[in-house]
Residue frames as a rotation matrix with the C-alpha (Angstrom) as fourth column:
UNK 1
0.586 0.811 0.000 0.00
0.811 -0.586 0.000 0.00
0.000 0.000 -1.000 0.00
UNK 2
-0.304 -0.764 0.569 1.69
0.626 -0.610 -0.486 3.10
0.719 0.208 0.664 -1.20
UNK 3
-0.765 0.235 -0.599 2.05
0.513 -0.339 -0.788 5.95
-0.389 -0.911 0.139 1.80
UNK 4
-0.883 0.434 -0.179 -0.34
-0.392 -0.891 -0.231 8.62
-0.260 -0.134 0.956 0.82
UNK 5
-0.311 0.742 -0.594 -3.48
-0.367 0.483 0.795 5.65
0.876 0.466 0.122 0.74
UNK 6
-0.849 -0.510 -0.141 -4.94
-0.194 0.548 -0.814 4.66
0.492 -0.663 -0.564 3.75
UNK 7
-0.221 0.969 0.113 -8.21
0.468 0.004 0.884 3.71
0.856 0.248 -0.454 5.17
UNK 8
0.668 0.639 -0.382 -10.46
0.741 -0.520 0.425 6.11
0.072 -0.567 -0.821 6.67
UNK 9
0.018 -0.631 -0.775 -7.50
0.651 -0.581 0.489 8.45
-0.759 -0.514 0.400 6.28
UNK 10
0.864 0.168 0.475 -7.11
0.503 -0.336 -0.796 11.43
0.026 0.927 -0.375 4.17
UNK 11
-0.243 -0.948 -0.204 -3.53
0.924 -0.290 0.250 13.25
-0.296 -0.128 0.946 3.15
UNK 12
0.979 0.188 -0.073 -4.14
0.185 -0.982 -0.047 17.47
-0.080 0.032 -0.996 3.73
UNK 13
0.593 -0.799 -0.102 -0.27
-0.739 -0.590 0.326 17.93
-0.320 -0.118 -0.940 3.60
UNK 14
0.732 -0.679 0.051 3.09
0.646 0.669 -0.368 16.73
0.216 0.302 0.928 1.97
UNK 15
0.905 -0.418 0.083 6.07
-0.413 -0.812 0.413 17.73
-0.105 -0.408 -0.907 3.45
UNK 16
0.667 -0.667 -0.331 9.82
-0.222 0.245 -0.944 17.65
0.711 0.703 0.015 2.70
UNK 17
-0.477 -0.865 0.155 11.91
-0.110 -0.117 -0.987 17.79
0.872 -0.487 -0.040 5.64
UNK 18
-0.047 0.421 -0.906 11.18
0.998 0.061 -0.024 16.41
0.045 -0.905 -0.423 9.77
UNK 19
-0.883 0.311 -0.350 11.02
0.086 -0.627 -0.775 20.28
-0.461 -0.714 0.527 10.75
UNK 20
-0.685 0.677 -0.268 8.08
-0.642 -0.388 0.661 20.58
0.344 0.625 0.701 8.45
UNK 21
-0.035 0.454 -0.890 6.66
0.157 0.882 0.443 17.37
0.987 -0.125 -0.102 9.32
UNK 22
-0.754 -0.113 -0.647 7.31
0.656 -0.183 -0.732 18.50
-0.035 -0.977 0.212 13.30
UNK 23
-0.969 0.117 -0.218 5.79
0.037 -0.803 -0.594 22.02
-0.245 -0.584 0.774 13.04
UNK 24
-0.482 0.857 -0.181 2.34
-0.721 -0.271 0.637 20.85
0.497 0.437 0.749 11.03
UNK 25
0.091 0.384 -0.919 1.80
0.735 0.596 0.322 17.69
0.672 -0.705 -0.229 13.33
UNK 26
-0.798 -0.393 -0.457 2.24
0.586 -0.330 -0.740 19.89
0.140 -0.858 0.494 16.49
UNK 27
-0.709 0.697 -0.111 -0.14
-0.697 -0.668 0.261 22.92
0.108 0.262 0.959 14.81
UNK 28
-0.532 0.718 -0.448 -2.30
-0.208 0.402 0.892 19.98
0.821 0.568 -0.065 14.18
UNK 29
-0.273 -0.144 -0.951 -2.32
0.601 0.747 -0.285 18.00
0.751 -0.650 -0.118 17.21
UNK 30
-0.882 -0.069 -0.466 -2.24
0.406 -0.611 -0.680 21.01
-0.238 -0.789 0.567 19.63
UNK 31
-0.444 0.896 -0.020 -5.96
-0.779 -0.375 0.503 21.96
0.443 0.238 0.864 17.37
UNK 32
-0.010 0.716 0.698 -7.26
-0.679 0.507 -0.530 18.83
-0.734 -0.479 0.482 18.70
UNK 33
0.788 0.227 -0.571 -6.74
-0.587 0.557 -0.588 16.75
0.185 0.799 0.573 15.46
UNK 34
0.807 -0.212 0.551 -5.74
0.247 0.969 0.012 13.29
-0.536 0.127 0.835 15.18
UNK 35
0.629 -0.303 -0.716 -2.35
-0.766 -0.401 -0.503 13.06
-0.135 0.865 -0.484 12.99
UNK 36
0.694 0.030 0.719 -0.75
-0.097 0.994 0.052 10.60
-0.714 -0.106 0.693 10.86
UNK 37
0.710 -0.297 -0.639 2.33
-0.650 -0.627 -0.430 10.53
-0.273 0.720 -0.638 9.28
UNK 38
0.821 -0.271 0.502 3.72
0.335 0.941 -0.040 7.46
-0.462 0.201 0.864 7.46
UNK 39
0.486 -0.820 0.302 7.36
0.768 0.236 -0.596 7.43
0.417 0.522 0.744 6.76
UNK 40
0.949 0.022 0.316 8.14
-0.134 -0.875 0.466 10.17
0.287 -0.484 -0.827 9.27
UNK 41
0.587 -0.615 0.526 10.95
-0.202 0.518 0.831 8.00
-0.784 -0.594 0.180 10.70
UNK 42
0.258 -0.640 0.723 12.62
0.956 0.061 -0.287 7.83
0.139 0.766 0.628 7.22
UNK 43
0.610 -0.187 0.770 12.36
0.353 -0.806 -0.475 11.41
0.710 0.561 -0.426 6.69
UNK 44
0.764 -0.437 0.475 14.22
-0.582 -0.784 0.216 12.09
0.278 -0.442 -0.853 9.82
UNK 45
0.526 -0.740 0.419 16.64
0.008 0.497 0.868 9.55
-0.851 -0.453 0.267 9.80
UNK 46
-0.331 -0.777 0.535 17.18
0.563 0.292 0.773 10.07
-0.757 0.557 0.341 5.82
UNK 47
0.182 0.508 -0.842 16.22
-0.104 -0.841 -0.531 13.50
-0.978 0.184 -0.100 4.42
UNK 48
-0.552 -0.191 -0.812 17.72
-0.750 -0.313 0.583 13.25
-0.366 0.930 0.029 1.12
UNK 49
-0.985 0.042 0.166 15.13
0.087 0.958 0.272 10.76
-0.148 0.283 -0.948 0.46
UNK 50
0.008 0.994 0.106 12.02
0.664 0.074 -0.744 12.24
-0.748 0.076 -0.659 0.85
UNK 51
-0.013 0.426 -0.904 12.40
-0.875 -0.443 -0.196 13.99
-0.484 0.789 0.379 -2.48
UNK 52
-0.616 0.095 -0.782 12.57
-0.557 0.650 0.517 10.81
0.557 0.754 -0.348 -4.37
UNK 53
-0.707 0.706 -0.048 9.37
0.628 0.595 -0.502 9.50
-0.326 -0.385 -0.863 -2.14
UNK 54
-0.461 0.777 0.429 7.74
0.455 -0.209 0.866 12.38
0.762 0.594 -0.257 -3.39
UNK 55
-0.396 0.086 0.914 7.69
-0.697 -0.676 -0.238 14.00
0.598 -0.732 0.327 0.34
UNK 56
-0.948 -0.058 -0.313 6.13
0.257 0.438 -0.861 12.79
0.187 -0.897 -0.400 3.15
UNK 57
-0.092 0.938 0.334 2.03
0.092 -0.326 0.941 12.82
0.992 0.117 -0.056 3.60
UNK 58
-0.939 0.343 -0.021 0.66
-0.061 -0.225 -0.973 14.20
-0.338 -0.912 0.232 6.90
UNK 59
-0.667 0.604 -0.436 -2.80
0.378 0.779 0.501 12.26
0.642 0.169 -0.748 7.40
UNK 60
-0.858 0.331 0.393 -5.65
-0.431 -0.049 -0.901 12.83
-0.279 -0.942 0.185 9.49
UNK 61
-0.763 0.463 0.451 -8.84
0.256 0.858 -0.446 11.50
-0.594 -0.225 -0.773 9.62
UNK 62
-0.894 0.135 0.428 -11.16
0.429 -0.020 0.903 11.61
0.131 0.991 -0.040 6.78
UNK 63
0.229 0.903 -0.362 -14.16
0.945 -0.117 0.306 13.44
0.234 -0.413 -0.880 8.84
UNK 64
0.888 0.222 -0.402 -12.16
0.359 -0.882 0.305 16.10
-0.287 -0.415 -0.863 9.41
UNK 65
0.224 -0.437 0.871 -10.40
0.897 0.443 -0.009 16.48
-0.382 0.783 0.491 6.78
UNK 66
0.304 0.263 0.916 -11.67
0.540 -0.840 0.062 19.95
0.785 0.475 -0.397 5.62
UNK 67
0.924 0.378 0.054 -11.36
0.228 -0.659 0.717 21.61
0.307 -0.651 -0.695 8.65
UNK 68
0.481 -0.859 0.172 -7.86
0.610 0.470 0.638 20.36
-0.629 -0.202 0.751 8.78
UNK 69
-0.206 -0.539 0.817 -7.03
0.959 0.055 0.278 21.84
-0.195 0.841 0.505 6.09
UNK 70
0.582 0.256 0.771 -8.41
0.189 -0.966 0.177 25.08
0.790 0.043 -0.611 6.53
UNK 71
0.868 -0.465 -0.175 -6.74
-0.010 -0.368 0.930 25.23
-0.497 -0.805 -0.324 9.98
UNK 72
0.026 -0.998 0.057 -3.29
0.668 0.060 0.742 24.90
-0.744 0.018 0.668 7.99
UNK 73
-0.006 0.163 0.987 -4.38
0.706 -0.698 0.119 27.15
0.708 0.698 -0.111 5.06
UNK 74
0.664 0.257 0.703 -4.93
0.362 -0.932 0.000 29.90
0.655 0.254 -0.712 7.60
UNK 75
0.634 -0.736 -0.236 -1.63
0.537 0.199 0.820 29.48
-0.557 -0.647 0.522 9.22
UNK 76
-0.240 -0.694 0.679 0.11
0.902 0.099 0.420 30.38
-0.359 0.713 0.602 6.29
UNK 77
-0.122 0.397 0.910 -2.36
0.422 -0.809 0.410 33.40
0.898 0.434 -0.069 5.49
UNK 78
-0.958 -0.249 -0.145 -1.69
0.214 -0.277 -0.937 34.41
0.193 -0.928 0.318 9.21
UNK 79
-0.420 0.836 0.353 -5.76
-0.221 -0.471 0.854 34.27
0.880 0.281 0.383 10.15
UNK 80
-0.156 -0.509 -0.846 -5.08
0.400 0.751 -0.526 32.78
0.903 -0.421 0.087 13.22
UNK 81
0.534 -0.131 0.836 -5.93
-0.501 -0.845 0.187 34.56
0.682 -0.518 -0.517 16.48
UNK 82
-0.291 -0.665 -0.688 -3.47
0.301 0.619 -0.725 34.49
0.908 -0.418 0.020 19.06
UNK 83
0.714 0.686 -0.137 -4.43
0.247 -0.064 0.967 34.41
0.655 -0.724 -0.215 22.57
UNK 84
0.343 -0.478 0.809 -2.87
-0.640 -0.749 -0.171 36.24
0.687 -0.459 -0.563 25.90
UNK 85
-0.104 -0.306 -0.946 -1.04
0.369 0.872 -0.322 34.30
0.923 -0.383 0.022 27.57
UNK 86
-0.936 -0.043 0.349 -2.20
-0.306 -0.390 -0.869 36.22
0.173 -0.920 0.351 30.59
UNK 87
-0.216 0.976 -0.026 -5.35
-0.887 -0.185 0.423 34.92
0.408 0.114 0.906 30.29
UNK 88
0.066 0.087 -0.994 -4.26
-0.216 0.974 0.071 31.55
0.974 0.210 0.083 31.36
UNK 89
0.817 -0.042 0.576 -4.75
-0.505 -0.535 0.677 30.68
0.280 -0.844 -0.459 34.72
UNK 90
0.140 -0.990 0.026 -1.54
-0.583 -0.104 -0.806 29.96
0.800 0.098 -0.592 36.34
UNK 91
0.608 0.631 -0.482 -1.01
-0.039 0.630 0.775 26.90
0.793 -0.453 0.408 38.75
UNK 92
0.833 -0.487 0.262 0.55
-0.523 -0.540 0.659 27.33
-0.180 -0.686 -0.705 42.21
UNK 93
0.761 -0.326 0.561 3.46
0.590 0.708 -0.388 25.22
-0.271 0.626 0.731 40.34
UNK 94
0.312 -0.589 0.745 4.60
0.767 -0.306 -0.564 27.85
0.560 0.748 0.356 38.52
UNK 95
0.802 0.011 0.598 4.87
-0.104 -0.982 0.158 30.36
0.589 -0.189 -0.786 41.26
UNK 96
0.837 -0.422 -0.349 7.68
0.539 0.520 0.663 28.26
-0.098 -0.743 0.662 43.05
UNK 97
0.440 -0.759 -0.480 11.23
-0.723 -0.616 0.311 30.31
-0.532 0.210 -0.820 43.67
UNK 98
0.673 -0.467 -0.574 13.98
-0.568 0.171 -0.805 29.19
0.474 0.868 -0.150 41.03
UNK 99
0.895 -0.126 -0.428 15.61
0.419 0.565 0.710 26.26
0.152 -0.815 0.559 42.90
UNK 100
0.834 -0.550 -0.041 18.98
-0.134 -0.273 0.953 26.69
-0.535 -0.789 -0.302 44.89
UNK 101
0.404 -0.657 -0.637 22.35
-0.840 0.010 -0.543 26.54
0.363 0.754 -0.548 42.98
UNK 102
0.902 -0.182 -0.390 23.90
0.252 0.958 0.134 22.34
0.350 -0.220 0.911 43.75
UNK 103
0.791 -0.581 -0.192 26.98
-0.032 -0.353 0.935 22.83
-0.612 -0.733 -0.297 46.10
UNK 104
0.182 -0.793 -0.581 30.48
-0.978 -0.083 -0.194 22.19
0.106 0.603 -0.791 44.26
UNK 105
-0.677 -0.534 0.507 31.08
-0.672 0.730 -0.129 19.03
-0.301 -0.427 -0.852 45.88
UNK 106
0.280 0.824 0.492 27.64
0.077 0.491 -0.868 17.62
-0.957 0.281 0.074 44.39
UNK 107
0.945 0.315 -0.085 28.32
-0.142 0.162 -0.977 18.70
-0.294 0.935 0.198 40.97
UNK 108
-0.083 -0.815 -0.573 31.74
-0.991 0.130 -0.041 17.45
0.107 0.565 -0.818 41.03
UNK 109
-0.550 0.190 0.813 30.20
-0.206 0.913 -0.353 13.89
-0.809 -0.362 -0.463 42.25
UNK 110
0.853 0.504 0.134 27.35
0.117 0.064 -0.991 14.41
-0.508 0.861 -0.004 39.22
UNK 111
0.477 -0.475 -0.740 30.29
-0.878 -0.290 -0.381 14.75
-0.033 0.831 -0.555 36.98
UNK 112
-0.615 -0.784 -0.082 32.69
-0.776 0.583 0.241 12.12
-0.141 0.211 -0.967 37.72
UNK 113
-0.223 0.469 0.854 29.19
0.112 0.883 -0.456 9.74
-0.968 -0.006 -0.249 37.66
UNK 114
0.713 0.510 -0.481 28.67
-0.404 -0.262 -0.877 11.28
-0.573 0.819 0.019 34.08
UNK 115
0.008 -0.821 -0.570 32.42
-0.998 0.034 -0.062 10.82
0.070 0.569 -0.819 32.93
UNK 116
-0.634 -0.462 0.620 32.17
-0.548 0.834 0.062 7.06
-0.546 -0.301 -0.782 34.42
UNK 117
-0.260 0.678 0.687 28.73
0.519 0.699 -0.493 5.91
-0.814 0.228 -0.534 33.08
UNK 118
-0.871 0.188 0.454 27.87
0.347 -0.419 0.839 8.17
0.348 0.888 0.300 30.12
UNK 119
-0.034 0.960 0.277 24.47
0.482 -0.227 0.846 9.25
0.875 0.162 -0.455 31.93
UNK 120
-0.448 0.319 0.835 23.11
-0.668 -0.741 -0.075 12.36
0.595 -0.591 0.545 33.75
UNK 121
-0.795 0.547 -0.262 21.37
0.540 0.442 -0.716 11.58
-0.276 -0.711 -0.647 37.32
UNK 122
-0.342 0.939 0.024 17.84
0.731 0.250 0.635 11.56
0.591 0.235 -0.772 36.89
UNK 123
-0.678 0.290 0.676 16.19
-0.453 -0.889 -0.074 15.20
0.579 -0.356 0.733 37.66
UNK 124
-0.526 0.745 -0.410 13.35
0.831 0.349 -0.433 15.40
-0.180 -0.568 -0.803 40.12
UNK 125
0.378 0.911 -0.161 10.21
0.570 -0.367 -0.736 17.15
-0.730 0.186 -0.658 38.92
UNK 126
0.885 -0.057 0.463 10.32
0.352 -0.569 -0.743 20.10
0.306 0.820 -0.484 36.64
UNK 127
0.882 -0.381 0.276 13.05
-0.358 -0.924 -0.134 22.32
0.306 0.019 -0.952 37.97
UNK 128
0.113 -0.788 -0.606 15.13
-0.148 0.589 -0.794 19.33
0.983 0.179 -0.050 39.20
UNK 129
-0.857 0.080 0.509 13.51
-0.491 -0.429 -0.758 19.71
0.158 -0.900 0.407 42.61
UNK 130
-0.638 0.770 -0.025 10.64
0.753 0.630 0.190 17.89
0.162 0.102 -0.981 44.25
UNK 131
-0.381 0.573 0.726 7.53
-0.167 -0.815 0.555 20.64
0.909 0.091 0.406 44.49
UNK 132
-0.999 -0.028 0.023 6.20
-0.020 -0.099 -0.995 21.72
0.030 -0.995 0.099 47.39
UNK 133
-0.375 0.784 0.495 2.88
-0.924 -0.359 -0.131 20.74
0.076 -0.507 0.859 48.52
């Protein structure tokens, strides 16, 4: 089955290169649409290939298809409102202080465990810190 055929799918986009294929699955995805892209995993492991595939379709579901496609048509024609990011409310998360700098003697211990094993110790939560509450 060649890529741009699939059931119940429909192909609104062909794209040449993984950032392209990144920033219209994201746009999509972050509208609330479903996306499907077959052969993604070539294109970003072997770019000079997806001209001689003929690009790379980006899929979604064949019900919402149209709308799909308008939402990426007025990307491009910048119709798009953006929203305030002050409008979002903000969770008590985000209001924590910026954590503490890691003594010297810690981040020469995190080093020599990087230089020995090839891997970083394993953050805790977002900031590398457990959260308070």
């Amino acid at each position: 089955m060649p890529l741009g055929h699939a059931p119940g799918l429909t192909r609104i986009a062909q794209v040449f290169g993984p950032s392209d294929a990144m920033l219209v699955v994201a746009a999509l995805e972050g509208a609330g649409f479903r996306v499907f892209v077959p052969g993604f995993h070539t294109l970003s492991n072997a770019q000079y290939l997806s001209v001689a595939l003929g690009g790379v379709p980006v899929m979604v579901e064949a019900s919402c298809a149209i709308e799909a496609a308008a939402f990426l048509d007025a990307l491009e024609t910048e119709q798009v409102e953006l929203l305030d990011p002050d409008t979002f409310d903000l969770t008590p998360e985000d209001d924590l202080p910026p954590p503490r700098p890691r003594g010297l003697l810690r981040r020469i211990v995190e080093s020599a465990f990087y230089l020995l094993t090839g891997t970083a110790p394993a953050l805790r939560g977002r900031y590398g810190r457990k959260p308070r509450g």
